[in-house]
FIZASE-82502 format. One record per residue (C-alpha): residue in one letter; residue number from 1; x, y, z. Coordinates in Angstrom, 2 decimals, m for minus. Example, Ala and Ser with C-alpha at 12.3 -4.5 7.8 and 13.67 -1.06 7.14 Angstrom:
2
<site type="A" seq="1" x="12.30" y="m4.50" z="7.80"/>
<site type="S" seq="2" x="13.67" y="m1.06" z="7.14"/>
% end
This chain:
188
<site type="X" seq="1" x="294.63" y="170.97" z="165.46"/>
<site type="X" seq="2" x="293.17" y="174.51" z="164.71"/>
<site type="X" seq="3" x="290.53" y="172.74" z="162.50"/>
<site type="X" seq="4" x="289.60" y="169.58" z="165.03"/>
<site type="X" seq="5" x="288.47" y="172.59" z="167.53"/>
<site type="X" seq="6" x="287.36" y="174.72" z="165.12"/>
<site type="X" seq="7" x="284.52" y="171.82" z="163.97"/>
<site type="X" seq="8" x="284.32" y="170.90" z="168.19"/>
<site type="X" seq="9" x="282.97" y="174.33" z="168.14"/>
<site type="X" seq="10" x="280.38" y="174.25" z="165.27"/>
<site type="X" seq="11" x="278.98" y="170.68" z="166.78"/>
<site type="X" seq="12" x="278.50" y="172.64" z="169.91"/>
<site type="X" seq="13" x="276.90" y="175.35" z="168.49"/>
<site type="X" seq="14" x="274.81" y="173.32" z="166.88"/>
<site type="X" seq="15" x="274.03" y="171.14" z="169.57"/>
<site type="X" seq="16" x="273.20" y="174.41" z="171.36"/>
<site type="X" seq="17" x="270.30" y="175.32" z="168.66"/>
<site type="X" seq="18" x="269.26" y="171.70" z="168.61"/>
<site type="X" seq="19" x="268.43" y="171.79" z="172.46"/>
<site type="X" seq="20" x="266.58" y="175.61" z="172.56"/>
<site type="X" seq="21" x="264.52" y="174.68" z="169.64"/>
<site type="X" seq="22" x="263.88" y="171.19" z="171.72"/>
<site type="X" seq="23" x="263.30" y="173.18" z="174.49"/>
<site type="X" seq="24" x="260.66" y="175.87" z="172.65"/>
<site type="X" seq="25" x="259.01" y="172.55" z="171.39"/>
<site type="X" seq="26" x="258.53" y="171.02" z="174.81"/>
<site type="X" seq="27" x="257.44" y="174.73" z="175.81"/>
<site type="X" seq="28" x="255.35" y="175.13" z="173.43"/>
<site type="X" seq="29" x="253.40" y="171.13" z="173.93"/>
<site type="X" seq="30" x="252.94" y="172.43" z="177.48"/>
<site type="X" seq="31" x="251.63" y="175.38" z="176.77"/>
<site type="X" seq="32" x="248.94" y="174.37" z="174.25"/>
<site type="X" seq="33" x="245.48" y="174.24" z="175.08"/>
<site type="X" seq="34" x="245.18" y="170.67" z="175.23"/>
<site type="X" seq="35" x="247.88" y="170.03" z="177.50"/>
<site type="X" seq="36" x="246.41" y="172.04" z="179.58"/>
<site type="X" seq="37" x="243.11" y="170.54" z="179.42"/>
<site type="X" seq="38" x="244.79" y="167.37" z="180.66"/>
<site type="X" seq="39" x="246.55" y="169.07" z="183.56"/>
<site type="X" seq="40" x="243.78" y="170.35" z="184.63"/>
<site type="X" seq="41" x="241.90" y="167.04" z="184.77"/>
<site type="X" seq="42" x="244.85" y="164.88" z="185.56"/>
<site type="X" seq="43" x="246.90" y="167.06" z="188.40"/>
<site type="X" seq="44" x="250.30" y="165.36" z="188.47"/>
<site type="X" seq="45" x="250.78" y="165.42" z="192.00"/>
<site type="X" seq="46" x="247.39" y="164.22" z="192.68"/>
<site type="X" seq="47" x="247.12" y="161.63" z="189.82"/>
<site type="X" seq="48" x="250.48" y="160.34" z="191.20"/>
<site type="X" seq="49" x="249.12" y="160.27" z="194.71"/>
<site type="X" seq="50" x="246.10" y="158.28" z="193.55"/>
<site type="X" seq="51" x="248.09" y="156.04" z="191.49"/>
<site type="X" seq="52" x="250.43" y="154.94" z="194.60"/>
<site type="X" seq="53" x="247.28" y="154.88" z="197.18"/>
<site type="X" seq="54" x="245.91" y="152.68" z="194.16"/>
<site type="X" seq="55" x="248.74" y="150.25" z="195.21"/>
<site type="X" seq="56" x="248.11" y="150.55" z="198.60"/>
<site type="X" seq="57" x="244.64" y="149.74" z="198.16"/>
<site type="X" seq="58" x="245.01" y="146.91" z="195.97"/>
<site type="X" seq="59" x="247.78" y="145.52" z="197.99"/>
<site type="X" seq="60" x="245.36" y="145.78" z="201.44"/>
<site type="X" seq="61" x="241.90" y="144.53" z="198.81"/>
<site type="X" seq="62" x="243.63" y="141.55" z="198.16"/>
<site type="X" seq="63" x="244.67" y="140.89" z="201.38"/>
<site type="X" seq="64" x="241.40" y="140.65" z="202.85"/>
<site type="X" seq="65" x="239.83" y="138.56" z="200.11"/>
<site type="X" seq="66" x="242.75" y="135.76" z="200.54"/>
<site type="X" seq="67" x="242.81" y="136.00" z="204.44"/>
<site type="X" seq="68" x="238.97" y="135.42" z="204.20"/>
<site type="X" seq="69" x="238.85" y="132.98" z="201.95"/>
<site type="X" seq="70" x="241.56" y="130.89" z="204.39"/>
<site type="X" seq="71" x="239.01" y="131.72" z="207.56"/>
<site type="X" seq="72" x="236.04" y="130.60" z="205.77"/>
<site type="X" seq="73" x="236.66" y="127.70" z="203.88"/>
<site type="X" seq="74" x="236.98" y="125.14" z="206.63"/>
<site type="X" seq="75" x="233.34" y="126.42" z="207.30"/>
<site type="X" seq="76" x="231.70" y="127.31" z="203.81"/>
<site type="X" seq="77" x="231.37" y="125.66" z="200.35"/>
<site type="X" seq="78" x="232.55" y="128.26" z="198.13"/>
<site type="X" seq="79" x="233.78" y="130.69" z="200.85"/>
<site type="X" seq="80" x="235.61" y="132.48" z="198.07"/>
<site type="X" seq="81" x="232.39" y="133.66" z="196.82"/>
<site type="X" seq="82" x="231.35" y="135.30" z="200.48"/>
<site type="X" seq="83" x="235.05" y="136.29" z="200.85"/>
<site type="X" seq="84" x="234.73" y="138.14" z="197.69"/>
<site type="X" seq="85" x="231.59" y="140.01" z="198.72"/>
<site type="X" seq="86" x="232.40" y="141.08" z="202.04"/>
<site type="X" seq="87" x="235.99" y="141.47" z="201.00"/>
<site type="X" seq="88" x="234.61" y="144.02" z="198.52"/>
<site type="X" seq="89" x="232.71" y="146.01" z="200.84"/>
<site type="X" seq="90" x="235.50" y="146.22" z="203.20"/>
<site type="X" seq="91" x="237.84" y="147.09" z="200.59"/>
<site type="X" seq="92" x="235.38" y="149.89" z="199.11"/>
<site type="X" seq="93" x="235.68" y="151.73" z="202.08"/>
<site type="X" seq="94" x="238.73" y="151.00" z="202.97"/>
<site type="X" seq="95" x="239.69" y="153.07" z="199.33"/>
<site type="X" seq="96" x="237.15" y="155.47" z="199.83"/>
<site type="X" seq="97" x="238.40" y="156.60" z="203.36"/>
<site type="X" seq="98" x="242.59" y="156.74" z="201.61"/>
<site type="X" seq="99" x="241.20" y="158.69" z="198.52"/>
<site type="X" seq="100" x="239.11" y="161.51" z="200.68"/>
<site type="X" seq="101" x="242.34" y="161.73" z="203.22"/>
<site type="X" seq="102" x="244.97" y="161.46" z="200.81"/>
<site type="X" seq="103" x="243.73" y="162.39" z="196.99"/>
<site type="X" seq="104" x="241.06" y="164.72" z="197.01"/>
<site type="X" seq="105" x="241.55" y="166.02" z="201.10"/>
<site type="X" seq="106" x="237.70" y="166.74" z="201.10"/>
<site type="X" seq="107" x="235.87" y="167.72" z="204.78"/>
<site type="X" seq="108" x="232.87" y="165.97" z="206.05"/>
<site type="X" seq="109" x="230.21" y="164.20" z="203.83"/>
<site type="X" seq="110" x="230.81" y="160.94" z="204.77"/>
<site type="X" seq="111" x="228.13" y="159.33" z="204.02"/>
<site type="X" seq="112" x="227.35" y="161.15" z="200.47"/>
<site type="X" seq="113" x="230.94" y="160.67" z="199.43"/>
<site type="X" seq="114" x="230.69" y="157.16" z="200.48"/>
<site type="X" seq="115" x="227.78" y="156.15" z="198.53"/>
<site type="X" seq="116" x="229.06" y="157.97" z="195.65"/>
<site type="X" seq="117" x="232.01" y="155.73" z="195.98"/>
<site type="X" seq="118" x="229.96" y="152.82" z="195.58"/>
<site type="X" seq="119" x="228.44" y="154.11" z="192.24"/>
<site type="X" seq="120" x="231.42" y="155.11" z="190.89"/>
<site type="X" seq="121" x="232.96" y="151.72" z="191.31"/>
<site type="X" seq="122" x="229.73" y="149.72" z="190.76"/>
<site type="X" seq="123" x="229.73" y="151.43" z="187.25"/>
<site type="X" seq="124" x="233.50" y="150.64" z="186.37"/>
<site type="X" seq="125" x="232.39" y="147.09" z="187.33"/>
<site type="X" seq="126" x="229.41" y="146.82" z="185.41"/>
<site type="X" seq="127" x="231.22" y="148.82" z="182.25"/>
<site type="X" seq="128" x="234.21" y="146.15" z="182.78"/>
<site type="X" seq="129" x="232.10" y="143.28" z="182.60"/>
<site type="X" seq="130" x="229.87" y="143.79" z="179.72"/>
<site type="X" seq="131" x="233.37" y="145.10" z="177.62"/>
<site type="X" seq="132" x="235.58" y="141.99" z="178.88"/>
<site type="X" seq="133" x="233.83" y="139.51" z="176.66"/>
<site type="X" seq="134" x="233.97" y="141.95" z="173.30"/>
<site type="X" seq="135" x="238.03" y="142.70" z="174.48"/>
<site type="X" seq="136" x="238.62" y="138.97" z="174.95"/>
<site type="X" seq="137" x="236.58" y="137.81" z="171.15"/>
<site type="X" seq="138" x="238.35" y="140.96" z="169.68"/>
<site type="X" seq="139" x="242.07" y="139.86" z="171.17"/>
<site type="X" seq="140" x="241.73" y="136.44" z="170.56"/>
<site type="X" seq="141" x="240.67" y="136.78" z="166.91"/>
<site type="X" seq="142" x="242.96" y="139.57" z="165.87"/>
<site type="X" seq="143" x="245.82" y="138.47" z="167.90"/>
<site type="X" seq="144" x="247.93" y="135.22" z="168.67"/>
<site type="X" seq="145" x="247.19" y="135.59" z="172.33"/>
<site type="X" seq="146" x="244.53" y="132.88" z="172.34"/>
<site type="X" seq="147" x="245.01" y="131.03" z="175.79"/>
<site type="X" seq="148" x="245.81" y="134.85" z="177.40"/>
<site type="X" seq="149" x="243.58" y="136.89" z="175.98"/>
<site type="X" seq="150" x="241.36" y="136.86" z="179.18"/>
<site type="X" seq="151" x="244.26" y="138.30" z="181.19"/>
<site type="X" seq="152" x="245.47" y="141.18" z="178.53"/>
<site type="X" seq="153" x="241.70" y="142.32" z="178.36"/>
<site type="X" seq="154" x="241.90" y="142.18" z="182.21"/>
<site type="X" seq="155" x="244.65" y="144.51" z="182.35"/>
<site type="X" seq="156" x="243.63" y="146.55" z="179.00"/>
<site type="X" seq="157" x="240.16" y="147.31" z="181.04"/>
<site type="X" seq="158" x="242.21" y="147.73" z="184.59"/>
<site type="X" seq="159" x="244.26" y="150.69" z="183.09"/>
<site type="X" seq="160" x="241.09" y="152.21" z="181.82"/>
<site type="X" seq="161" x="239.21" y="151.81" z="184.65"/>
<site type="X" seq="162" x="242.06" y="153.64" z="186.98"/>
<site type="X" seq="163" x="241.70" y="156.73" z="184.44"/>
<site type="X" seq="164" x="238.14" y="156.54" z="184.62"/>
<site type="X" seq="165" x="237.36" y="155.92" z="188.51"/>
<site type="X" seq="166" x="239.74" y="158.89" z="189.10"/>
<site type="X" seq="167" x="237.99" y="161.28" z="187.12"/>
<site type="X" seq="168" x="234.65" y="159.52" z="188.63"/>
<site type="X" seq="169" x="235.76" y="160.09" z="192.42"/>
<site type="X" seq="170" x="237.52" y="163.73" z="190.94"/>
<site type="X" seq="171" x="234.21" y="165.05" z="189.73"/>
<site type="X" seq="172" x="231.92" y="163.00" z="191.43"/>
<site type="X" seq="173" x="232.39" y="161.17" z="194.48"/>
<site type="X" seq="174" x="234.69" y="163.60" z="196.09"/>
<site type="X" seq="175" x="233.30" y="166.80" z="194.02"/>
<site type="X" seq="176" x="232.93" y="170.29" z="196.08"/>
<site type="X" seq="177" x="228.82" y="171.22" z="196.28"/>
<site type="X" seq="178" x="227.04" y="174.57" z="196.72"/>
<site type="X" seq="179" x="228.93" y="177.15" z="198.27"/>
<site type="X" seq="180" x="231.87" y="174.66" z="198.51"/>
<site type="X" seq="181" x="231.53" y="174.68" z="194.79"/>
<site type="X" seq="182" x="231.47" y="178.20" z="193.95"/>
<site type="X" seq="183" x="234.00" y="179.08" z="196.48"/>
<site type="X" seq="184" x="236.61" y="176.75" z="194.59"/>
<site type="X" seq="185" x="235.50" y="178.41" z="191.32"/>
<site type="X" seq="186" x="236.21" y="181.67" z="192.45"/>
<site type="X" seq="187" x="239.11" y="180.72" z="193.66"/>
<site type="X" seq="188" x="240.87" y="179.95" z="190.78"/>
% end
């Protein structure tokens, strides 16, 4: 009996090591410089915050393009073509007004932040379209995923495009300018 606690014990003890060295390891990863790098581009409470808004906005985006698209085509050949288009600029601002409120919590500017918005998301389109045909040729020759290649490239380009339009509306769109700027510098 003595001996069944005694080696209880050492496991325990062991176990004990095993999780402060895990825990110096995971302090250590959090504390290096490129962590921090990250961190400091990717706040987690604002990343998260854009991510769910991202739903939001995706969620409402899609909305209007299918409620258009049933108003319109009674009236218009291709009305999924207009719906798409004025779905789009709806849908632009409709993201542009939750990301200033919600993400980045920026004051006035409007109509700078606005247009800003536009750029950033007319270059993730334009960057999207002239990689989906190299994605698709690179998937469907390299992998079995012939008939879905379209759609993994879709969503392979959709997660990149996330990271990349929220650093583009972090340091761009919704970035602090002059004095606003310098203020949050000195801040920190």
């Amino acid at each position: 009996m003595l001996g069944l606690a005694a080696g209880r014990s050492a496991r325990m003890a062991e176990t004990n090591n095993s999780t402060s060295s895990g825990e110096a390891r995971v302090r250590r990863l959090r504390d290096s410089r490129l962590i921090q790098r990250l961190i400091h581009h990717f706040p987690p409470g604002q990343f998260g915050r854009y991510l769910v808004v991202g739903l939001c906005n995706t969620a409402f985006g899609y909305g209007c393009y299918a409620g258009l698209t049933l108003l319109l085509t009674p009236h218009l050949p291709y009305a999924y073509i207009v719906a798409s288009v004025l779905s789009g600029l709806v849908n632009i601002t409709f993201s542009f007004l939750t990301y200033k409120w919600f993400i980045f919590k920026t004051k006035g500017n409007y109509l700078r932040e606005w247009v800003r918005c536009l750029l950033v998301y007319s270059s993730a389109i334009a960057i999207s379209t002239a990689a989906l045909p190299l994605v698709v040729y690179g998937l469907r020759h390299l992998t079995p995923a012939r008939g879905s290649a379209p759609y993994w490239a879709g969503a392979m380009l959709m997660g990149i495009t996330v990271i990349g339009g929220f650093l583009g509306h972090k340091n761009f769109s919704f970035a602090p300018s002059g004095k606003r700027a310098a203020d949050a510098v000195a801040q920190k």
